[in-house]
C-alpha positions as CSV (number, residue, x, y, z in Angstrom):
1,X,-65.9,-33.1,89.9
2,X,-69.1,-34.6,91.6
3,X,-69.3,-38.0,92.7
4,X,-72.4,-38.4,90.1
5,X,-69.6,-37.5,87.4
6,X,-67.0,-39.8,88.8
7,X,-69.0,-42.7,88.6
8,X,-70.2,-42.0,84.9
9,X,-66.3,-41.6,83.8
10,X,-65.3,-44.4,85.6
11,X,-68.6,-46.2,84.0
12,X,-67.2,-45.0,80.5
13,X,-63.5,-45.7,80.9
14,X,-64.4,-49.8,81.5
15,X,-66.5,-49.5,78.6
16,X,-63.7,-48.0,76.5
17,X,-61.5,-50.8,77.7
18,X,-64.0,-53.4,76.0
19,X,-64.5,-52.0,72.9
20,X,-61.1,-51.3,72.4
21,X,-60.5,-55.0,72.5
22,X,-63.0,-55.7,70.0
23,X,-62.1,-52.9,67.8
24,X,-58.3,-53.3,68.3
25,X,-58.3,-49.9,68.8
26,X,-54.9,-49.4,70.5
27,X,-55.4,-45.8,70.5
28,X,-58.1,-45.6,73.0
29,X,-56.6,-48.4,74.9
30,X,-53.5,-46.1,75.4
31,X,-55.7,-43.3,76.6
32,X,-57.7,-45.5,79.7
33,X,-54.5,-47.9,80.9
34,X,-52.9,-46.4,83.4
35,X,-49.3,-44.6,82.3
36,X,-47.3,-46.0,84.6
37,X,-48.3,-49.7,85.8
38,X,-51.1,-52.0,85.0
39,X,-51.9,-54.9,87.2
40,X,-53.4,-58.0,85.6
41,X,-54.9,-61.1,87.5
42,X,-56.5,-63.9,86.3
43,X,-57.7,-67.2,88.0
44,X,-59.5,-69.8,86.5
45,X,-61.8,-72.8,87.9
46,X,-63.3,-75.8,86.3
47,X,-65.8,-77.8,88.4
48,X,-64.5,-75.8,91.4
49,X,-60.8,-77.0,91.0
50,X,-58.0,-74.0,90.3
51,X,-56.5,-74.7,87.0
52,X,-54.5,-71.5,86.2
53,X,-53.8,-68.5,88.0
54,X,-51.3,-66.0,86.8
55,X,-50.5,-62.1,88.4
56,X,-48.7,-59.9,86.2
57,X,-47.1,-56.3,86.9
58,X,-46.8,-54.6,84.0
59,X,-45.4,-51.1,82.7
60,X,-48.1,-49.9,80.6
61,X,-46.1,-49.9,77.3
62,X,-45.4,-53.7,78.1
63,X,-49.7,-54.5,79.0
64,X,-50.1,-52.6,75.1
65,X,-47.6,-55.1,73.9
66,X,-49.4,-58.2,75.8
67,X,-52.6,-56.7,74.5
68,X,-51.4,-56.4,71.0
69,X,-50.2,-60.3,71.2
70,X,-53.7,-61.2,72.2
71,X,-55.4,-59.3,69.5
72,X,-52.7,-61.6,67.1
73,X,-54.0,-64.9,68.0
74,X,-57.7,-64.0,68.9
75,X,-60.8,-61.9,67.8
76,X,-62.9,-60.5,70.5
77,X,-66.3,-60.9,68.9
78,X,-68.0,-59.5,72.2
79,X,-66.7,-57.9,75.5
80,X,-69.1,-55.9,78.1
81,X,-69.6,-55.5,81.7
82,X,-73.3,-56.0,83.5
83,X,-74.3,-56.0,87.5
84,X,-71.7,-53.6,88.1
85,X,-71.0,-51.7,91.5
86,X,-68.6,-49.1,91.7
87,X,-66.7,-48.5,95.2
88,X,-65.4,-44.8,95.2
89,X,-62.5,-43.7,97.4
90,X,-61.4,-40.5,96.7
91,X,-58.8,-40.8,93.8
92,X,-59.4,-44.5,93.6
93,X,-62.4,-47.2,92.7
94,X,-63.1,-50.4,92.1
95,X,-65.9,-51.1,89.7
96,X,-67.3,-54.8,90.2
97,X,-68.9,-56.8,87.1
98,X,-69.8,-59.7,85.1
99,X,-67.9,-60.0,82.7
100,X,-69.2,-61.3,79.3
101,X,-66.9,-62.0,76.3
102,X,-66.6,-64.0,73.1
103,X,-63.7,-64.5,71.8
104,X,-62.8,-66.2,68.5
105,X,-59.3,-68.3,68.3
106,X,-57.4,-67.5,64.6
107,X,-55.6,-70.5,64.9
108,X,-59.1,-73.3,64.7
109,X,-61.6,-70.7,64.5
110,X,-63.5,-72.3,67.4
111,X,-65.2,-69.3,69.4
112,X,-65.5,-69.4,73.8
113,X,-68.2,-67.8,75.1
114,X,-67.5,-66.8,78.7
115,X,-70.5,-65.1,80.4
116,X,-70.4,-65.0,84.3
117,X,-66.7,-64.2,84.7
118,X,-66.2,-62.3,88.1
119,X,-64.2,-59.0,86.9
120,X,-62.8,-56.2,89.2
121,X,-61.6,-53.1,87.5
122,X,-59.3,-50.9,89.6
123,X,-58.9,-47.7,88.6
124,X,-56.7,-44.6,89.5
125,X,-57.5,-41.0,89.5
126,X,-54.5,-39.4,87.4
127,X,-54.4,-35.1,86.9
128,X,-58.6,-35.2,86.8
129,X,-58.6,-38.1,84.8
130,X,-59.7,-41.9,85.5
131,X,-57.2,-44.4,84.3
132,X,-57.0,-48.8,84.4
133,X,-54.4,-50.0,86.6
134,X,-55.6,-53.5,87.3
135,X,-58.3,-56.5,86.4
136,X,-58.8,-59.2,88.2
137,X,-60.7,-62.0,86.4
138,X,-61.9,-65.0,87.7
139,X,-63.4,-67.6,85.2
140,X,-65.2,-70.6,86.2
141,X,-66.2,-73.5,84.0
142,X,-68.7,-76.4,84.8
143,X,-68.8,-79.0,82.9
């Protein structure tokens, strides 16, 4: 497989990941998280001040499950990736974005639009296929 080709799959398996949240398509989530381990990091700043920051290993039938609970208390009305650079290393990558999402809480319907969040995909090469096994997002808020 060419590195042209790489980088497309790669490309397509982030953009699987956010429609799959909006579509709660657990299906296609399964078939982009890595089988074995997914990595999950997320920091958050308001006015330049750390407010939460959390880094969690998970198996990937428990990231499903943590998924899954998401999907239960939120909508994802919007999720998609922009700017992005891909760093290839052989069986590896890292694909740098924006991150842009809207997300609807079912409890008070109120809706968060987040649209500069820092987002780094890792990915794993896996038997000729490209797989998730981390994000780390950083959210900041100015207010």
């Amino acid at each position: 497989m060419g590195k042209e080709n790489d980088l497309d799959k790669i490309a397509q398996t982030v953009n699987i990941w956010c429609k799959s949240l909006i579509q709660k398509d657990e299906a296609n989530l399964k078939s982009i998280v890595n089988p074995y381990n997914f990595r999950d990091k997320e920091i958050a700043y308001k006015n330049t001040k750390l407010i939460h920051q959390e880094d969690i290993q998970y198996t990937h039938t428990e990231y499903i499950e943590h998924v899954r609970l998401l999907w239960k208390k939120r909508k994802y009305l919007q999720t998609r990736t922009r700017d992005a650079v891909t760093y290839l290393m052989k069986e590896f990558a890292i694909y740098n974005a924006t991150l842009q999402a809207k997300i609807k809480n079912k409890n008070d319907n109120s809706v968060i639009e987040y649209n500069d969040m820092d987002a780094s995909f890792e990915l794993l090469k896996i038997d000729n296929q490209w797989y998730l096994s981390g994000l780390t997002n950083i959210i900041r808020i100015n207010n």
